[in-house]
N, C-alpha and C positions, 0 to 999 in steps of 0.2 A: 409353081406352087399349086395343089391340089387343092380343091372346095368341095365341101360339103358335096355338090353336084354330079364330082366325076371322083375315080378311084385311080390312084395312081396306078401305072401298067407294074413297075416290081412285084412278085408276088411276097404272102408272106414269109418268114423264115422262124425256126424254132433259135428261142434263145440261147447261147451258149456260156454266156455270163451272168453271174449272179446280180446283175444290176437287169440285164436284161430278163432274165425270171421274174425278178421281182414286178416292174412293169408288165410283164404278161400278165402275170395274175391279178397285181391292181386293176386290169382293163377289163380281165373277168368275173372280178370282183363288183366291179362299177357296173358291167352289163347285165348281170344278175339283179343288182337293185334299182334300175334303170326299165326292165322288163318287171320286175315285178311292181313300182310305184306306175307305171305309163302303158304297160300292156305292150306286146311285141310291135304290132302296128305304131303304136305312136313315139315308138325309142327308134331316135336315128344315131347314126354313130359319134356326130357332134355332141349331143348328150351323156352317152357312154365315157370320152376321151375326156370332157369337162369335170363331170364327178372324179375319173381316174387323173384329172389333173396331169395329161398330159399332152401334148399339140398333137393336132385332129392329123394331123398327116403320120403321126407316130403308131394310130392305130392298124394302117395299112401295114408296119414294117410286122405284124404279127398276125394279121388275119387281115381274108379278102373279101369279108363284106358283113353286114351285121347276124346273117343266117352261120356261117362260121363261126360267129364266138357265140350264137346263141344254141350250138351244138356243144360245145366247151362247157357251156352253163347247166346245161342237161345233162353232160357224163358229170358232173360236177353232183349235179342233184344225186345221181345214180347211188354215185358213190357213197353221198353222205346216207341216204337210206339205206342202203345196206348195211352200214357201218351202226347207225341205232338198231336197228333192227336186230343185228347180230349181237345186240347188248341186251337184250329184253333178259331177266332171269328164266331160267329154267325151272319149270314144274312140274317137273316129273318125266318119263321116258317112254312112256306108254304111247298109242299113238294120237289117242285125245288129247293129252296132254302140249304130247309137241303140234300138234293143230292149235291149240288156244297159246300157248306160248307166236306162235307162229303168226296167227289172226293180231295178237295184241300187238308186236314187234312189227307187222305192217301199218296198223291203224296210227301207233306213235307217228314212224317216220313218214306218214300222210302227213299226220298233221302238221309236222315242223315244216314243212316242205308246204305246206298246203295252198303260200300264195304264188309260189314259182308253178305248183302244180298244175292249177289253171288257166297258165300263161302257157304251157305246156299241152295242153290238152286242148288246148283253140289251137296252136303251131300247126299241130298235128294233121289237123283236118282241111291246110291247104298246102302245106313243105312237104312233099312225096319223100326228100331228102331227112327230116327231118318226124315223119311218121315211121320213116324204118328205124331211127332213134328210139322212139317210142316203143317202136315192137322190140324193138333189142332190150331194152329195160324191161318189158315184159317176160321175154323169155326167161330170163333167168328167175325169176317167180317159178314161173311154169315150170321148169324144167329141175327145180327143187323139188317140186311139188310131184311133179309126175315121178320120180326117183324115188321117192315117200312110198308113194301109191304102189309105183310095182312092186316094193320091198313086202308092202301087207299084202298086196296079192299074194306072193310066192309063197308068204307067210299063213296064208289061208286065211287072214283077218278081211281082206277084201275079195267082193267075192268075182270067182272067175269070169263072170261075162262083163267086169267093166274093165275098160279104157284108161290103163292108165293117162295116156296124153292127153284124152279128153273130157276125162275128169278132172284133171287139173285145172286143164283151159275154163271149164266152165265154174267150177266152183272159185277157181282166182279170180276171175270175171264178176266173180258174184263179190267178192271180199272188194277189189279193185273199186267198183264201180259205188259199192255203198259208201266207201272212203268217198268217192267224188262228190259225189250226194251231201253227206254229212259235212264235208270242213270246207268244201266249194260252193256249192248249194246252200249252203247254210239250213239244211233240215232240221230240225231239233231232233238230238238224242244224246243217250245218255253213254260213255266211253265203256265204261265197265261190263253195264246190258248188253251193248253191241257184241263186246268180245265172246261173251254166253251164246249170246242168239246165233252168231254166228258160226262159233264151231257146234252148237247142236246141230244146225242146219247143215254142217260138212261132216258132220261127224253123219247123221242119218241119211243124207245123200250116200255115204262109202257103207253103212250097214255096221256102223263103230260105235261103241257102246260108249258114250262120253263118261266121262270121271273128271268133272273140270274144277281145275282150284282157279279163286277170285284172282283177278289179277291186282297185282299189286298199286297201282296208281288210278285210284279212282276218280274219275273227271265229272265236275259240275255240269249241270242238261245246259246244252249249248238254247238259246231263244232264235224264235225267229227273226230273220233279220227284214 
C-alpha cells in the first residue's frame, strides 16, 4: 500500500473508459481548487484525491506527482481564457478597435482566472518545467499579436522600423502585467478605464490613431485590499 510519503513505481496511464475520464478530471478538478484555496506549496496529493473523493493511491494510476496535474490545471486555465477571450464582442475592424476588443477579452479572462493565476505565477518562478508552461501560454498572445502587427506594417499603418515580435512582446507585457497588478495585487482600478488607457497607450506605442468604442461590461473601482 502506498502513503502519502512515497509514489507508487507504476507510472500514470491516460484513461480509456469513460468511468476512467471521468475520475481524471474529478482529480483535476479537485487540484485546481485545492491550489487555489492552499496555494501550490501547501496542496499535497492527499488533499487533491480527498476533495476528488477518490483513494489517495488512485491518484497515481493518472499522474506522477503533484507538479503533473498541476500542469493539467494550467493547460486547463489556458484553455478556458482563450475561450472568454474569444467571446469578448466585436467593435469594429479597424486596428484600434480589435486592440481594445483584444485588451478587454484579456482583462475578462484574468480576471475569472485571477485566483488560479497567482498560484500560477509563484509556480513559475521555481518549476523550470512548469515556467515553460507559462511561456507557452504566453506565446500564443504574442504570436497573435505580432501577426497583427506585421499585417499593419505591410499595410503601412505601422511604421517600418518597428518589431513586429517585439512589439508585441513588450506591449503584451505591458497588458499581462497590469492584469497581475490589478486582480492579484489588488491595485485599485477601474475595468472600463483600464481597457481605454490601455489601448491608447498600444495604440500610440504602434503610431495607431485610436477610435475606441466603451466596452461593454463596466466594472465597479476594485478597493484596496
Amino acid at each position: 500500500m502506498s502513503t502519502p510519503s512515497e509514489a507508487p513505481a507504476i507510472g500514470p496511464t491516460l484513461p480509456v473508459t469513460a468511468r476512467g475520464q471521468r475520475t481524471r478530471s474529478k482529480l483535476v478538478k479537485a487540484a485546481r481548487s485545492e491550489f487555489e484555496r492552499n496555494g501550490y506549496l501547501d496542496t499535497n496529493i492527499q488533499d487533491i484525491a480527498r476533495r476528488a473523493k477518490v483513494a489517495y493511491g488512485m491518484f497515481y494510476t493518472y499522474f506522477t506527482s503533484k507538479e503533473e496535474v498541476f500542469g493539467e490545471v494550467v493547460a486547463e486555465v489556458r484553455d478556458q481564457q482563450r475561450t472568454i477571450s474569444a467571446a469578448e464582442p466585436w467593435r469594429g475592424d479597424d486596428p484600434a478597435s480589435r486592440i481594445a476588443r483584444a485588451n478587454a477579452g484579456y482583462l475578462r479572462a484574468y480576471r475569472e482566472c485571477a485566483t488560479i493565476m497567482a498560484v500560477i505565477e509563484q509556480v513559475a518562478t521555481f518549476s523550470p518545467r512548469l515556467a515553460e508552461t507559462r511561456r507557452d501560454a504566453r506565446r500564443y498572445w504574442v504570436s497573435r499579436s505580432e501577426a497583427a502587427i506585421a499585417r499593419w506594417k505591410a499595410d503601412g499603418i505601422v511604421s517600418a522600423d518597428v518589431d513586429p515580435y517585439y512589439a508585441a512582446s513588450a506591449l503584451g507585457s505591458m497588458v499581462d502585467r497590469s492584469a497581475y497588478v490589478w486582480f492579484v495585487l489588488g491595485e485599485p482600478f477601474e475595468e472600463r478605464a483600464a481597457v481605454e488607457q490601455l489601448t491608447l497607450l498600444y495604440c500610440g506605442a504602434l503610431g495607431i490613431t485610436p477610435v475606441l468604442a466603451a466596452p461593454p461590461r463596466a466594472q465597479t473601482p476594485r478597493s484596496r485590499r
